[in-house]
N, C-alpha and C positions, 0 to 999 in steps of 0.2 A: 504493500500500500504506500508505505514515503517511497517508495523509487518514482510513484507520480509528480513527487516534490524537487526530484533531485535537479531536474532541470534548469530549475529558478535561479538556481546559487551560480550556475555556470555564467551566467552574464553578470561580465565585466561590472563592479561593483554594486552587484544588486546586495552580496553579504553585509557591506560595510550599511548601507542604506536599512537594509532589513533590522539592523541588531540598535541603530537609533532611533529608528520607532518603536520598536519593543521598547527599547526602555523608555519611549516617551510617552508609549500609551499605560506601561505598569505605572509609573506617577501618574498618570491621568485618573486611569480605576483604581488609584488610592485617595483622591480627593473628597469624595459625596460621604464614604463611611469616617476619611478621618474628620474631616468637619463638621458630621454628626454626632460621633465620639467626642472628639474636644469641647463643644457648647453645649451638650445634654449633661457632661462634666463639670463643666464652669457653671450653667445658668439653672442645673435641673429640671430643663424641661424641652421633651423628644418635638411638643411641637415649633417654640424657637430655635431645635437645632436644625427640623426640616425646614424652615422659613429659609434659616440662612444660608443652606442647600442649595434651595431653590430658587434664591436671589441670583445664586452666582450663576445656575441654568440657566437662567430667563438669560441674562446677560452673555452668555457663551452660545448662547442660542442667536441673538440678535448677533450678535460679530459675525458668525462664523460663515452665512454666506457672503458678506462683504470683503471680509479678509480672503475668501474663497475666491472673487470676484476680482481683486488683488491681485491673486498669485496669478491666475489666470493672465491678466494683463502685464504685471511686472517681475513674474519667477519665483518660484518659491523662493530663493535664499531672502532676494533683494525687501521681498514681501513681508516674511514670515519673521525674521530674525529680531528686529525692533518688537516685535511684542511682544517675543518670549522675554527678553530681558524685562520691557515694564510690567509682566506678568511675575517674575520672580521678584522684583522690586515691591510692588506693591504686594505679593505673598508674607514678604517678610515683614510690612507693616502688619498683618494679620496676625501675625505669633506673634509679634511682640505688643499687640493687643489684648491680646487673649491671659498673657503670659505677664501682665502689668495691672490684669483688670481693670482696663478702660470701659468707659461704656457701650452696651452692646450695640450701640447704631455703629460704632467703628468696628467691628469685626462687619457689621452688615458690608461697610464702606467699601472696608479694603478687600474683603473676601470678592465683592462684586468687580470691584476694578483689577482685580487680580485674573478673573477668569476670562476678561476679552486676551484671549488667546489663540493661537493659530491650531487646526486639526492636525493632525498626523496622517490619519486614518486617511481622508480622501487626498493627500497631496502623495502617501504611498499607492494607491490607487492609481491615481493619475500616472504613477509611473510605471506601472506593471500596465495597463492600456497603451502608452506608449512604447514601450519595449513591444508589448504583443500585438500591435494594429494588426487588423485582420487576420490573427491564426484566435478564432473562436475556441476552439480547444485548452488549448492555455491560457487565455486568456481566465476560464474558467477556474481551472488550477489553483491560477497566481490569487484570483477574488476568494476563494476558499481558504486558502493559504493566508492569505490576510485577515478573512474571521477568524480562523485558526489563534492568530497572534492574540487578536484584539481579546477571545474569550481564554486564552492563557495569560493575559495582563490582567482579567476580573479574578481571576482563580488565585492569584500571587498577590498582585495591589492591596486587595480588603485586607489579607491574611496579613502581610507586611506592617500596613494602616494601624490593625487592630493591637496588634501585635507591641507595636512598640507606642502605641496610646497608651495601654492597659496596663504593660512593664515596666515603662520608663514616666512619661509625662502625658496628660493630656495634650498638649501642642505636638509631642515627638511623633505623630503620625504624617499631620498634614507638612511637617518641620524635611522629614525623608519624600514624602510625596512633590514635594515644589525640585528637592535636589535631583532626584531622581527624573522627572518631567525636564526639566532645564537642559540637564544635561544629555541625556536623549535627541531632546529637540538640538541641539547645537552639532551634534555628530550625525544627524541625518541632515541638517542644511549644507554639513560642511562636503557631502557626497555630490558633486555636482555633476560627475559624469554622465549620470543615468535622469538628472531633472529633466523635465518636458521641453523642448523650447518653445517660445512664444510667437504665438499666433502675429501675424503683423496688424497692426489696428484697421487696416484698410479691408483688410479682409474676414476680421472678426461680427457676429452674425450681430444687430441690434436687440435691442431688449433683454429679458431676466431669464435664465433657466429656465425659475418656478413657472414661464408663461408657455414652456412648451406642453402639448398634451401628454398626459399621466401622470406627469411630475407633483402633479396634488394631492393625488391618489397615493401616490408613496408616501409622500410627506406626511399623510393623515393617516394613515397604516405604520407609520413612524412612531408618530405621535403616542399611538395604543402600545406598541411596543416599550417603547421610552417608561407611559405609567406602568407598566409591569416591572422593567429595571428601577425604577425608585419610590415605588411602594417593598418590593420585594425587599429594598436596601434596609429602608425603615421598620419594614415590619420584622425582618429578621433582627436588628439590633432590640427594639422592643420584646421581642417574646423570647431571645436568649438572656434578656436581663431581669424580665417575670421572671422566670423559671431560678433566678439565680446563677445563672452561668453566661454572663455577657459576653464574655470572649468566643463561644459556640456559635456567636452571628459567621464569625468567617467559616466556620464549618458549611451551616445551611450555604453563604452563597460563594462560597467556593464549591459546593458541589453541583448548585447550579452552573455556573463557570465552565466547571470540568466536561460536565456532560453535554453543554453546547460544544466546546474544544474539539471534543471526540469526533460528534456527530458532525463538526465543518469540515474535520479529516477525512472523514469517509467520504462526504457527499463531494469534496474536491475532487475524488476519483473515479466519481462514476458521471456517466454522459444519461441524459434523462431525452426521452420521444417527444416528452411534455414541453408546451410552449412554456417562460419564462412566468408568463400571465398567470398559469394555473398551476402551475409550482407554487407560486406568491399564495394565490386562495388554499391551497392543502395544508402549506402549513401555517396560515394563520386557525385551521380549525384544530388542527395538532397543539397549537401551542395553547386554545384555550382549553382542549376539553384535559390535557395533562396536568394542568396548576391548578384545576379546581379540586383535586381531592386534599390539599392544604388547608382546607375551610373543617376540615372532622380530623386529621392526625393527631394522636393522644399523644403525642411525645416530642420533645426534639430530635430525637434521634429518627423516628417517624417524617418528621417536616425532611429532614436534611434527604432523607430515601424521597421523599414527593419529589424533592427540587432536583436531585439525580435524571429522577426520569422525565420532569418538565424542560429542566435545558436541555433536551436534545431536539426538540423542537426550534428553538432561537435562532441558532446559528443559519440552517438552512433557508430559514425567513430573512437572516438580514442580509444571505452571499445573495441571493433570489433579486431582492429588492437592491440592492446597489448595483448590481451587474446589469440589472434594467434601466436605473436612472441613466446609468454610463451609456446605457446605449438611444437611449430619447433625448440624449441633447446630445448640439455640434460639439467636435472635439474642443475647441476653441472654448468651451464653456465647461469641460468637463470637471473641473476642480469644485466649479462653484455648482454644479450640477450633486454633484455627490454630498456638498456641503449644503445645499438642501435636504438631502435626507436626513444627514445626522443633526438639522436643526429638528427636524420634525421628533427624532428621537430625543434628542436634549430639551425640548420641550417637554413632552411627555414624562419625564423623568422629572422636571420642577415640577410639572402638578400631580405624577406619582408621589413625591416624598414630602409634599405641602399635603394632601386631601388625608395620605395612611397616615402622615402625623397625629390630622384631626381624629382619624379614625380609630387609633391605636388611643387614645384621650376619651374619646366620647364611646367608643364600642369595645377596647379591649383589645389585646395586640393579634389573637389568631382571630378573631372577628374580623378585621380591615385587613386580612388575605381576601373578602368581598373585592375590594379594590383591584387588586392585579387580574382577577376572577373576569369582572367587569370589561376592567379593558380589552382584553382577551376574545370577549363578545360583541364591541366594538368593531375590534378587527375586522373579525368575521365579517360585520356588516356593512362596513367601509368597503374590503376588496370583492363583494361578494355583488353587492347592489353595481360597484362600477365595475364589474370584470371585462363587462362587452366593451368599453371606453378605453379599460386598460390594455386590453387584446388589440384595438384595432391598432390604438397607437404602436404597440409593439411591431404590429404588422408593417405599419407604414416608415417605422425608423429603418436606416440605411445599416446593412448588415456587418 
């Protein structure tokens, strides 16, 4: 099965590119739990740490097709590089907020100016569609390959995150999550070999990604996705610290992690009859009818076996959905094309771990697994009502 993989490493500095986004996405999936951990520590309470979660989404959500639209126009390096640095900058005024007990609207502050930062995720994208223009086969691969990464950075980050919140200091999660992301991001900018080059302006298409057909359809099938990643975050740190065992959070979502990992390995190797379109509806029913048995599990150890068999649904829904948006917009726009989807998911993740807050408050912590339940059902009926809209556009993008 990895000898489907081995091909990717052979072009000329795809390894060096590969091993800086890894580690810029494992800082990445340490940010949402350790800044849940650090403020539910400091302030005692799960729904001001999801507020300020979810502040820094909203915000990472609005950037990131602009800065997307950026790289697209001026290169990743040239693009990207200025915001990681004011992104570690203003980080550091967050720990040393936290870590001084200032008042909480400054953790709001700096948490939120902290997260206009650049993706990883669709500017490594961008580069593996580049590398592989028209060989559809690998192209497939490399996009699987890449959830691969992205669900072995949630499996590691939380654990990391919790890890050294729980052992060392409340701040010493998000404190390793900003090092770790910085310096990531700075060793895949600094891989120029293999970056896209730039479209020349004259020949760049006008208007917004989001306006070509389906791209809202993703975005809003993101979206429900996203609530399930940041209720899941919240509800599992609530119902491992009911129970008394709060550091069991990275168990439950480390084994969700795991088991999307798994299932993006496999489905990287196998070629499907099925159009793109109805890949995307199968498994958004996979992913809901697998997370609802989390609403009756009597144990933690129960929960963390549901979320085993729930993430293996994830991954295939998000290689599905990114490998479609890549192919419904011009190449010229593919950066920011992709960076619509993970805004629709980074949305969805602020009002995943804003609503399970409330709900983990007002219902009880395995009571708002309803929450992720919901979106799930959502899904369903977002891709389900637009399938035929989603299909034709499929049909009509250039192969």
């Amino acid at each position: 099965m990895l000898a489907a993989y081995r091909p990717l490493f052979a072009v000329p500095g795809a390894a060096r590119f590969v091993a800086g986004a890894t580690l810029s996405r494992i800082g990445g999936a340490m940010f949402g739990v350790a800044i849940i951990v650090m403020v539910s520590a400091r302030e005692s309470s799960y729904a001001l740490a999801g507020a300020v979660s979810a502040v820094g989404v909203v915000v990472l959500a609005a950037s990131s097709p602009v800065i997307g639209g950026l790289v697209d126009r001026w290169g990743q390096r040239r693009a990207s590089l200025p915001f990681v640095l004011f992104s570690a900058l203003a980080g550091t005024v967050t720990i040393l907020c936290s870590l001084l007990g200032a008042p909480v609207w400054t953790v709001f502050a700096s948490y939120a100016a902290s997260s206009c930062l650049p993706e990883m995720g669709p500017m490594s994208r961008a580069r593996w569609a580049h590398i592989y223009s028209g060989d559809a086969g690998r192209l497939h691969t490399a996009m699987s390959f890449e959830q691969v990464v992205e669900e072995f950075a949630f499996v590691l980050g939380p654990v990391l995150a919790v890890a050294a919140a729980t052992t060392l200091f409340p701040e010493a999660g998000l404190v390793l999550a900003y090092a770790v992301f910085t310096g990531g991001s700075l060793l895949f900018l600094a891989q120029r070999d293999t970056e896209p080059p730039i479209v020349p302006h004259a020949d760049r298409p006008g208007g917004f990604a989001i306006h070509h057909p389906g791209v809202v359809v993703l975005a809003l099938a993101g979206v429900m996705v996203g609530i399930i990643f940041g209720a899941n975050e919240v509800v599992a740190v609530a119902i491992s610290d009911e129970a008394g065992h709060k550091g069991f959070s990275a168990v439950i979502l480390g084994a969700f992690a795991f088991a999307s990992g798994v299932a993006g390995l496999i489905f990287g190797t196998r070629q499907f009859p099925w159009t793109l379109s109805r890949r995307m509806l199968v498994g958004a029913v996979a992913m809901c009818l697998l997370e609802a048995p989390a609403l009756i599990a009597p144990n933690l150890w129960t929960i963390a076996l549901v979320m085993l068999v729930a993430g293996s649904a994830t991954a295939p829904v998000l290689i599905t959905a990114l490998t479609l948006l890549q192919r419904l917009v011009p190449r010229a726009q593919i950066t920011e094309g992709m960076a619509v989807g993970v805004t629709g998911i980074l949305v969805g993740i602020s009002l995943g771990t804003s609503i399970a807050g409330w709900a983990v408050e007002r219902l009880g912590a395995q009571e708002a697994y309803a929450v992720p339940v919901a979106a799930g059902v959502l899904a369903v009926a977002i891709v389900g009502v637009n399938f035929a809209r989603l299909s034709r556009a499929e049909a009509a993008a250039p192969a």
